[in-house]
C-alpha positions as CSV (number, residue, x, y, z in Angstrom):
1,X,9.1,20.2,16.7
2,X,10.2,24.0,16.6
3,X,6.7,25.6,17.0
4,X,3.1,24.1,17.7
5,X,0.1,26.5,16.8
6,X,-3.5,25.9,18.0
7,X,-6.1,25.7,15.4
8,X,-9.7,26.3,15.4
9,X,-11.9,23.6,13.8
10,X,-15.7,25.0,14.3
11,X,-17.0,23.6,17.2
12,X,-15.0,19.9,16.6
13,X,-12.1,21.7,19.0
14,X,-8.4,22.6,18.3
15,X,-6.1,21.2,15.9
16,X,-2.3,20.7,16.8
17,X,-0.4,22.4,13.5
18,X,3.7,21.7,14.0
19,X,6.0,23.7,11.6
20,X,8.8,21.4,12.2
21,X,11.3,23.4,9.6
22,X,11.1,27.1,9.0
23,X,12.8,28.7,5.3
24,X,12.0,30.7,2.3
25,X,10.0,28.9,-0.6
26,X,7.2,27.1,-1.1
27,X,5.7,25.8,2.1
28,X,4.9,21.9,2.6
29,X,2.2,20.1,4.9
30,X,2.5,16.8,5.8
31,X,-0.6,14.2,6.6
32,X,-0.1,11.3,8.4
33,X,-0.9,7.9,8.6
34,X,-4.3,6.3,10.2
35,X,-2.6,6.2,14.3
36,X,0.0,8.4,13.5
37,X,0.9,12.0,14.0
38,X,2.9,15.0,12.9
39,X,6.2,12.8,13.8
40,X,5.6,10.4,11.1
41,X,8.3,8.8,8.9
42,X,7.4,11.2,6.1
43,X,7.7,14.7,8.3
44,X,11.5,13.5,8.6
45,X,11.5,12.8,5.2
46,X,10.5,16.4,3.8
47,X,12.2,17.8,7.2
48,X,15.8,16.7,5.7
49,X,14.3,16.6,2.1
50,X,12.1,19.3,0.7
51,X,13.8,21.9,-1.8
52,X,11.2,24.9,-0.5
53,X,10.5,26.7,2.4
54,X,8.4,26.1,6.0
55,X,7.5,22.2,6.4
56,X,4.2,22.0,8.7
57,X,2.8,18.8,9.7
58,X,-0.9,18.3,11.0
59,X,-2.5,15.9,13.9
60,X,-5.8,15.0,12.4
61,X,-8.4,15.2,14.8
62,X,-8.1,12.4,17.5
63,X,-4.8,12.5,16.2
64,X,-1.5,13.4,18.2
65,X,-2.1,16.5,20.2
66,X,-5.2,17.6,18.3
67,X,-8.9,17.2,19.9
68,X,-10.8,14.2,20.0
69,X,-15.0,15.1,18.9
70,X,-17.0,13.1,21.8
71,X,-18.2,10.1,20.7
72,X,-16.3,9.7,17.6
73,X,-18.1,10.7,13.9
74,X,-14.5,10.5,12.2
75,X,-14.9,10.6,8.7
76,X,-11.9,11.5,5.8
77,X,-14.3,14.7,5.0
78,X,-13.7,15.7,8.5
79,X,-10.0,15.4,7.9
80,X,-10.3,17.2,5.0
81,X,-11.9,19.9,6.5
82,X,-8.8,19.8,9.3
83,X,-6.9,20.3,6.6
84,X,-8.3,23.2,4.7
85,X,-8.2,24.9,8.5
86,X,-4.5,24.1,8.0
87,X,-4.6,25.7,5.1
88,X,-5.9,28.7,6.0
89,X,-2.9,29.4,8.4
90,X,-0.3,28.4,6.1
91,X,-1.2,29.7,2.7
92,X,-0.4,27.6,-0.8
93,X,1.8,24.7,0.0
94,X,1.8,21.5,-1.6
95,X,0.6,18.9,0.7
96,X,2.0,15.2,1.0
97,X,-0.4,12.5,2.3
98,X,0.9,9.2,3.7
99,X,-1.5,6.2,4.3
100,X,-5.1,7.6,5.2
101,X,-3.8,11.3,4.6
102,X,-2.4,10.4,1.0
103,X,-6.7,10.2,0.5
104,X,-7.1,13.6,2.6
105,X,-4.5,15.1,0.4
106,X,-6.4,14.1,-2.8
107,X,-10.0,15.2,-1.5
108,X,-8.0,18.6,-0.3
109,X,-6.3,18.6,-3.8
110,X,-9.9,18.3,-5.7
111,X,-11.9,20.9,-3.0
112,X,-9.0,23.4,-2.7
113,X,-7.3,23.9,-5.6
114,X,-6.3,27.2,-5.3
115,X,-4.4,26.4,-2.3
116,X,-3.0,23.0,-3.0
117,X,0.2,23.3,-5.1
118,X,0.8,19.6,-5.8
119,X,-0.6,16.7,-4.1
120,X,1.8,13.8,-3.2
121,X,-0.1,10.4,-2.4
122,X,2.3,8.1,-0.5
123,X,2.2,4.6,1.2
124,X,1.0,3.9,4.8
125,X,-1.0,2.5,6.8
126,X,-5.0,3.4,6.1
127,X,-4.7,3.4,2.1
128,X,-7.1,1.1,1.3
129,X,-9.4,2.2,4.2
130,X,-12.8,-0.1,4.4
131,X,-12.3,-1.0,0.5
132,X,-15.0,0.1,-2.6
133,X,-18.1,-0.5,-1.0
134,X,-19.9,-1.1,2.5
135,X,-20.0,-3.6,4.8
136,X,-22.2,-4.6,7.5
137,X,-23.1,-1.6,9.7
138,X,-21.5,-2.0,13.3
139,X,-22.4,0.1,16.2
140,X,-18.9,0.9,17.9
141,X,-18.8,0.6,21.9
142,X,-15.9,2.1,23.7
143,X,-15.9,1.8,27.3
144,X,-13.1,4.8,28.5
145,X,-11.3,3.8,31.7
146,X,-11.8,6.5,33.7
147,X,-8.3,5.8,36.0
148,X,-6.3,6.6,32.6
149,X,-6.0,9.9,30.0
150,X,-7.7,10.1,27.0
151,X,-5.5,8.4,24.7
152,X,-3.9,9.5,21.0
153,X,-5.2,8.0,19.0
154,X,-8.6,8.2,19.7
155,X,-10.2,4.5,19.2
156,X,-13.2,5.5,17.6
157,X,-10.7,7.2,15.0
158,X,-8.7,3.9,14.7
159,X,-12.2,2.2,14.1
160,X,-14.2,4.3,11.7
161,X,-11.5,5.6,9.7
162,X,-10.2,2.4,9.5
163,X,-13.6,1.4,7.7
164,X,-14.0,4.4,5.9
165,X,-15.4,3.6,2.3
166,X,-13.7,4.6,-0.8
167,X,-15.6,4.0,-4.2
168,X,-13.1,4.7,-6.7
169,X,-15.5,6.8,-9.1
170,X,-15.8,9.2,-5.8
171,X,-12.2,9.3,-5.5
172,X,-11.8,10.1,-9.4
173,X,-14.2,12.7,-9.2
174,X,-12.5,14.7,-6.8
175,X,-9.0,14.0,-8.9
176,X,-10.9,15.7,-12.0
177,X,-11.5,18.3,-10.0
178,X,-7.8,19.3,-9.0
179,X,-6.8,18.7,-12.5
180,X,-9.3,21.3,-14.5
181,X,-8.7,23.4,-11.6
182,X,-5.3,23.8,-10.7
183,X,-3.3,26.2,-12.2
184,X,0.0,23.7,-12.5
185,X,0.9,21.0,-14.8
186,X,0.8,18.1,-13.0
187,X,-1.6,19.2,-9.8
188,X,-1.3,15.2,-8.0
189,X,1.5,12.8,-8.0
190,X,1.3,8.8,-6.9
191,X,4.5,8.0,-5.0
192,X,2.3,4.7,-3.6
193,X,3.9,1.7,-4.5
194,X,0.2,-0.1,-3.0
195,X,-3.0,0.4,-5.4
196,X,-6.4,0.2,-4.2
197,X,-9.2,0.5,-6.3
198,X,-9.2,4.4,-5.3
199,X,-5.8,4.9,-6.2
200,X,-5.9,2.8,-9.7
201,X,-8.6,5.3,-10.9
202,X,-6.6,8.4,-9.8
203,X,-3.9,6.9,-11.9
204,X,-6.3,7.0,-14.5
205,X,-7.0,10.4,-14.7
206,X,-5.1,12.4,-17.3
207,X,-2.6,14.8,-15.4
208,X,-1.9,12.2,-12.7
209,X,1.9,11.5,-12.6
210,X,3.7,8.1,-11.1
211,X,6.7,9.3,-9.6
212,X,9.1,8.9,-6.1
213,X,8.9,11.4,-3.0
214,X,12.0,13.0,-4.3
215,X,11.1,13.6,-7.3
216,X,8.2,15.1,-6.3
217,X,10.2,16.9,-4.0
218,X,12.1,18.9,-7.0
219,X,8.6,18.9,-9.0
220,X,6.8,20.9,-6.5
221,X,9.7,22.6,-4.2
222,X,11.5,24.9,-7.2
223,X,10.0,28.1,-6.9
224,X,9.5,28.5,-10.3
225,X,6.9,25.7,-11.1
């Protein structure tokens, strides 16, 4: 990592926001996986890969060297919130979700248009999340060992976002949203090869494209598009 800056995310705490390649262009930001951080597989990938500028990578909250809220309450709109903090700092980039933040990126894509130049949904692990509908409610119990750190993850993160619901008409109406909105072509991209139900009806959406990292890569990095 070449340059970790603290973010502020209201009163949840900081957020840990790498710029792990610095150059002229587009920027990128990079979401990880549920468990993961800002080293994940696809950071290296747009680290060696991306045809633009800066390449940031966020640690989610509970995540990596970001905070972790007491008690848990982890929920993707908190992530997407991290995000749009992320945002803020960085300016316009296009952002490329893997796992769990391939559904942060398309919630960020539909809520922030103006700042998302391309949304890249990728494989890895927290895709399908808790599946379409809800289970049986479960109160979480964590005792913390008080002889050890807090740990990264956070096990109430692992837990509820793990869990986390995704009704696929909730997912397509934030895909509609970055699609009227944006003020590109082709605002998301599925690079998944996995489908949940979430993902089939973003697929669905006129102005979705099926396509590889790369050649979202060259899509989203020429600094003409």
């Amino acid at each position: 990592m070449t340059d970790i800056i603290s973010v502020t995310h209201g009163r949840l705490g900081q957020l840990a926001l790498h710029r792990v390649r610095a150059g002229d262009g587009p920027p990128a930001l990079v979401l990880h996986g549920l468990g993961e951080n800002a080293t994940s597989v696809l950071t290296q990938l747009l680290v060696n890969g991306w045809p633009g500028g800066d390449v940031w990578a966020l640690d989610f909250l509970g995540h990596g060297a970001s905070a972790r809220p007491k008690g848990g309450g982890y929920t993707c709109e908190h992530l997407m919130a991290d995000t749009d903090a992320a945002l803020a700092h960085i300016g316009a980039a296009t952002v490329f979700g893997r796992g769990l933040g391939a559904y942060v990126a398309l919630l960020i894509a539909g809520a922030r248009p103006d700042l998302v130049h391309g949304a890249v949904l990728c494989d890895g692990p927290g895709l399908n999340g808790g599946g379409p509908s809800p289970s049986t409610p479960v109160v979480v119990a964590i005792t913390p060992d008080p002889s050890r750190p807090a740990e990264a993850p956070d096990p109430f993160a692992l837990v509820e976002l793990g869990r986390d619901v995704r009704p696929a008409d909730y997912a397509a109406n934030f895909c509609r949203q970055a699609t009227w909105l944006s003020d590109i072509d082709i605002p998301i991209t599925v690079a998944a090869v996995a489908r949940p139900d979430w993902l089939v009806a973003v697929l669905d959406t006129p102005g979705v494209q099926a396509a590889t990292i790369d050649d979202a890569m060259k899509l989203y990095g020429s600094t003409s598009e």
